[in-house]
C-alpha positions as CSV (number, residue, x, y, z in Angstrom):
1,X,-128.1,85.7,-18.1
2,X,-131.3,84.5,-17.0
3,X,-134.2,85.5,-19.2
4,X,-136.2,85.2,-16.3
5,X,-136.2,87.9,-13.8
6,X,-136.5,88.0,-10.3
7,X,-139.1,90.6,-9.6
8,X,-141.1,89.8,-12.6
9,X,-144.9,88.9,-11.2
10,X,-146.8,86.0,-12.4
11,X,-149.4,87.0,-15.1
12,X,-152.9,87.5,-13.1
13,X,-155.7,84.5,-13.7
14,X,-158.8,85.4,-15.8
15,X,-161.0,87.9,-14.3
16,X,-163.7,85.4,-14.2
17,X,-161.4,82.7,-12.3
18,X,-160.5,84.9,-9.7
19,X,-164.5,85.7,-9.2
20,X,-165.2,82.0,-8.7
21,X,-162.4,81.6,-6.4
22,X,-163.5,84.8,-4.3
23,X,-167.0,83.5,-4.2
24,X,-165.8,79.9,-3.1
25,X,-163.8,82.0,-0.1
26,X,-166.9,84.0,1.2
27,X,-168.7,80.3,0.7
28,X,-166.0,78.3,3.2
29,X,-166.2,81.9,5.5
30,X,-170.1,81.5,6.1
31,X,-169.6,77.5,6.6
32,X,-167.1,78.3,9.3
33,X,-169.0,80.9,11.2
34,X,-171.5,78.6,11.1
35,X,-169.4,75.7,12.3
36,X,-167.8,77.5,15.4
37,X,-171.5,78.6,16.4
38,X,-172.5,74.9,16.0
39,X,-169.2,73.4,18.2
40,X,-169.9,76.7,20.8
41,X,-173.9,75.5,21.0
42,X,-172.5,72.3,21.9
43,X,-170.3,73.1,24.1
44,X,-172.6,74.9,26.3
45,X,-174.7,72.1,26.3
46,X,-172.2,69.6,26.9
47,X,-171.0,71.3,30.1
48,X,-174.6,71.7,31.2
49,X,-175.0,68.2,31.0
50,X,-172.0,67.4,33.0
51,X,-172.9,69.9,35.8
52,X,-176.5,68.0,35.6
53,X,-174.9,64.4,36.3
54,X,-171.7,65.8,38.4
55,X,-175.4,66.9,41.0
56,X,-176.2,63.7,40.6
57,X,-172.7,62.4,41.5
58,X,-171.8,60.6,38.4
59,X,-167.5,60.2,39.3
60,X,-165.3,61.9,36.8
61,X,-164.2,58.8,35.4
62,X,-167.3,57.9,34.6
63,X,-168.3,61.0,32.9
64,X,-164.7,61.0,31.4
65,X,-165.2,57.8,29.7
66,X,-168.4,58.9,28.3
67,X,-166.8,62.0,26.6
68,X,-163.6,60.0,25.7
69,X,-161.4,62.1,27.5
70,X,-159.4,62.5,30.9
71,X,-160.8,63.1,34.2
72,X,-158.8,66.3,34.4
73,X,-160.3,67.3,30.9
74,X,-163.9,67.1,32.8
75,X,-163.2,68.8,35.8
76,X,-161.6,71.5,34.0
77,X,-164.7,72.0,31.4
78,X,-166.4,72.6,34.2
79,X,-164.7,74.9,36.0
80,X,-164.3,76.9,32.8
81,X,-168.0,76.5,32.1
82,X,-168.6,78.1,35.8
83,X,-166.0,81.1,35.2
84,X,-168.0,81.9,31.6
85,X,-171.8,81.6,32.8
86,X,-171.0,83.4,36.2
């Protein structure tokens, strides 16, 4: 028989590892928040900027190029840009 069984749990870390590890977790948390409000910031200015140049009647491929995406990828941040603001 196995000396091992299956439902025995794993022996808990040190108190004081597990603190470390909780404070490194509320750490990455704050970073991230702060990351998606950064990327969101962005992306509202982004899509005012293309509306801006889109007035000015910069093509799609041209804008496209600039962002280093599709032409589809523009005209649909824009639309979705519209939908959000309105």
């Amino acid at each position: 028989m196995n000396s091992t069984a299956p439902n025995r749990r794993p022996t808990p870390p040190a108190p004081e590892h597990v603190a470390d590890d909780l404070q490194r977790i509320r750490l990455l948390t704050r970073e991230m928040r702060a990351s998606e409000k950064r990327i969101a910031d962005n992306g509202r200015e982004r899509r005012a900027l293309l509306r801006e140049l889109r007035l000015k009647h910069v093509p799609f491929r041209t804008l496209a190029e600039a962002a280093g995406t599709s032409e589809q990828a523009i005209y649909k941040d824009l639309r979705h840009g519209r939908t959000r603001t309105a």
